[in-house]
C-alpha positions as CSV (number, residue, x, y, z in Angstrom):
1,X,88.2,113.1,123.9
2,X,85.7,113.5,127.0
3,X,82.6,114.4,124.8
4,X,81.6,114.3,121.3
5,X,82.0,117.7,120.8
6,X,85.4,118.2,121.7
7,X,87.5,118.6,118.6
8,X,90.8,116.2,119.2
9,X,93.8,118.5,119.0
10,X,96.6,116.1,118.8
11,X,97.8,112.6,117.7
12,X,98.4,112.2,121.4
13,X,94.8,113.0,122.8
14,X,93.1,110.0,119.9
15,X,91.9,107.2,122.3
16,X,89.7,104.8,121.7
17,X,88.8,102.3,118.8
18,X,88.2,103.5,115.2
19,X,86.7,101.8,112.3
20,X,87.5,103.2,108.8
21,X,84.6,103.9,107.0
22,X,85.4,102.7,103.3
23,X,82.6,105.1,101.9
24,X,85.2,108.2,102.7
25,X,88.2,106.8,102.1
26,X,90.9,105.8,99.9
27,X,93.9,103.0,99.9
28,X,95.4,103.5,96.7
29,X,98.5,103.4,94.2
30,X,100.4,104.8,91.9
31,X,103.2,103.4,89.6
32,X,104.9,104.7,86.1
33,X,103.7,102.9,83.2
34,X,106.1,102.6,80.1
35,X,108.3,104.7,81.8
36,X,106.5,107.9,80.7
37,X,103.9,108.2,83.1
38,X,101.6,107.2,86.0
39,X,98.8,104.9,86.5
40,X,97.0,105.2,89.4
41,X,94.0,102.7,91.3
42,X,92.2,102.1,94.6
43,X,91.0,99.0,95.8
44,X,87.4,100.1,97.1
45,X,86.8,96.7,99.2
46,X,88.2,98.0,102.7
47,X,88.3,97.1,106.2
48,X,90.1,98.3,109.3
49,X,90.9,99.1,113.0
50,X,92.9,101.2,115.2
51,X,92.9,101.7,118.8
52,X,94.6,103.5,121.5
53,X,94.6,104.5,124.9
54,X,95.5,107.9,126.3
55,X,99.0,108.9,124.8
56,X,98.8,106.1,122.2
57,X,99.4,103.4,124.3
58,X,98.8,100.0,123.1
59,X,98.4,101.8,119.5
60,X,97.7,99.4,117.0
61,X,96.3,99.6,113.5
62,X,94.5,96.2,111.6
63,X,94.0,96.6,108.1
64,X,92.3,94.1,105.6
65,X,91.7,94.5,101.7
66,X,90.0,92.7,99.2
67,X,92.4,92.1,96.3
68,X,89.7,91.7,93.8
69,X,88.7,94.8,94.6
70,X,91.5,96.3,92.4
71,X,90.1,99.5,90.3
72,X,92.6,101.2,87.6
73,X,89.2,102.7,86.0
74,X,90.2,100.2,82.9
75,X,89.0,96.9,82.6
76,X,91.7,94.8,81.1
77,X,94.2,95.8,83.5
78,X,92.2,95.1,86.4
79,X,92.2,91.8,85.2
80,X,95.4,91.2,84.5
81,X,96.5,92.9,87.8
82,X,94.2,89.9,89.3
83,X,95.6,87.2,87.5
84,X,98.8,85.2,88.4
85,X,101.3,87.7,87.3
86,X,100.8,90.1,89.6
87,X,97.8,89.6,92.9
88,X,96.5,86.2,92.0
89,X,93.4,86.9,94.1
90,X,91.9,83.6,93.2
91,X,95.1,82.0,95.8
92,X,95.4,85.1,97.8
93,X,92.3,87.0,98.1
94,X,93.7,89.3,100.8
95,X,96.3,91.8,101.6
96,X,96.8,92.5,105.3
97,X,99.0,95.3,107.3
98,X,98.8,94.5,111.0
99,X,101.0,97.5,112.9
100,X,103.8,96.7,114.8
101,X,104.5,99.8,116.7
102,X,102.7,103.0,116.5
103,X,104.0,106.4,118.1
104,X,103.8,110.4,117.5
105,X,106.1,111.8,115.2
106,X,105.4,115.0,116.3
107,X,101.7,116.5,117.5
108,X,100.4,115.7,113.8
109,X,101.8,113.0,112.5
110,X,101.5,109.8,113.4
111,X,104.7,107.4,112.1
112,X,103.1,103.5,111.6
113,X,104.8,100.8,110.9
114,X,104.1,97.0,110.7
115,X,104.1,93.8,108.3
116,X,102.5,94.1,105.2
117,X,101.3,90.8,103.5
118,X,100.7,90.6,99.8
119,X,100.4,86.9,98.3
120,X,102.3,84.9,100.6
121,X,105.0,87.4,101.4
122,X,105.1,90.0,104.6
123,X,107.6,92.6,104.5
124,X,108.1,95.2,107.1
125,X,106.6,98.8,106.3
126,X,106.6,102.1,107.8
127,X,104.7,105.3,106.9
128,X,103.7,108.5,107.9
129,X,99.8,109.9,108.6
130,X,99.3,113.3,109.0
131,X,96.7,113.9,111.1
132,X,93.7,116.1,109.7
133,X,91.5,116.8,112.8
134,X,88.4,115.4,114.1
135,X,84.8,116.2,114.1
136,X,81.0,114.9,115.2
137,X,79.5,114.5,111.4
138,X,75.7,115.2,111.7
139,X,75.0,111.8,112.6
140,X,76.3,111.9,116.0
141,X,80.0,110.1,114.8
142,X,83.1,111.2,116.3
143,X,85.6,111.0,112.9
144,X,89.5,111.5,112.2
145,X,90.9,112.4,109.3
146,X,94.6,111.0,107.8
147,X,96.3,111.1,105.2
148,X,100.0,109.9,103.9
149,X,102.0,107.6,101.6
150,X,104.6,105.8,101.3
151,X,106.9,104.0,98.6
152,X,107.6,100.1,98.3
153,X,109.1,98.1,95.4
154,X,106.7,95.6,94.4
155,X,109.1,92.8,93.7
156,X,109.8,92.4,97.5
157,X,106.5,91.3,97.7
158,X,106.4,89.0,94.7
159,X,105.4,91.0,92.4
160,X,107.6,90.7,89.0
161,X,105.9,90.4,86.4
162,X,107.1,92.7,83.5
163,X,108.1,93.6,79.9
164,X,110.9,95.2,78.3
165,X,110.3,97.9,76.2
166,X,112.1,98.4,73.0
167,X,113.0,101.9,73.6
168,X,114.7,100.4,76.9
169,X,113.3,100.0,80.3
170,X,110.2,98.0,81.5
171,X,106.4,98.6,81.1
172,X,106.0,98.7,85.1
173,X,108.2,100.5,87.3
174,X,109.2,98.4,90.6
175,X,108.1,101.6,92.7
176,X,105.2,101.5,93.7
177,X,103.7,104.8,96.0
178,X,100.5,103.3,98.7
179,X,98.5,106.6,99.2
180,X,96.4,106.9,102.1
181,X,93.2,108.8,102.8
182,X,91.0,107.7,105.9
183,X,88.4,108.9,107.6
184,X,87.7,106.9,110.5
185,X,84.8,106.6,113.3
186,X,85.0,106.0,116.5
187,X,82.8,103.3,118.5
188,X,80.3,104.4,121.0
């Protein structure tokens, strides 16, 4: 981008370093609950870099979230979904993605992947952002938009904890679907 004003057109044309701004965006989750339906959550404690030079070279994304920070908009499952059987956030406070290659999956989409760490366990991860523009807000900030998700299974990263229902099947699915929305500003 050569000034503020110019609008980025491209995944290719993003260079620079980029904070997400937690306000005005979103890491969250979705699995199926009894087998019946879907709960969904956020965890609102957020923190994050990318940067890139021209063409996305050198891309590289750095993301950091609280685990405590876990909201289902229910109170009891928060807390169980901080205990032992699932994050344990008093022994892993964290979760961490650190990108391990970055390119352009076409003009719009920008294809991510990199190690994921929940607990003690890091498991390989790739993903898809779509690319939803940029703009000066009215407080001089250059921001980009994304947005995109992707699907793991919870038990690769420790996660087992479960219960059989009687009608068969378990109370947690072991898909899990990461949805991303980020706005993101870029430093001076």
């Amino acid at each position: 981008m050569t000034d503020a004003q110019t609008t980025t057109a491209t995944v290719r044309d993003l260079a620079g370093t980029y904070t997400i701004d937690p306000a005005h965006s979103r890491l969250g989750f979705s699995a199926r609950h009894a087998m019946v339906t879907k709960v969904r959550g956020a965890f609102n404690e957020v923190s994050g870099t990318a940067t890139t030079g021209p063409d996305l070279e050198g891309a590289s994304v750095e993301v950091t979230i609280q685990a405590a920070s876990i909201d289902t908009r229910q109170a009891d499952r928060d807390g169980h979904l901080r205990s032992a059987d699932f994050f344990d956030v008093e022994t892993y406070p964290t979760l961490t993605f650190r990108s391990t290659e970055v390119t352009a999956a076409d003009d719009t989409t920008l294809r991510v992947t990199g190690d994921l760490t929940v607990k003690d366990v890091t498991r390989p991860v790739s993903f898809d952002l779509e690319f939803l523009g940029s703009a000066q807000d009215p407080f001089g900030n250059v921001r980009v938009g994304f947005e995109g998700s992707t699907e793991i299974s919870r038990k690769d990263f420790g996660l087992t904890w479960n219960a059989a229902l009687e009608t068969g099947g378990f109370l947690v699915s072991d898909k899990v679907v990461l949805e991303f929305e980020i706005s993101a500003i870029k430093a001076a």
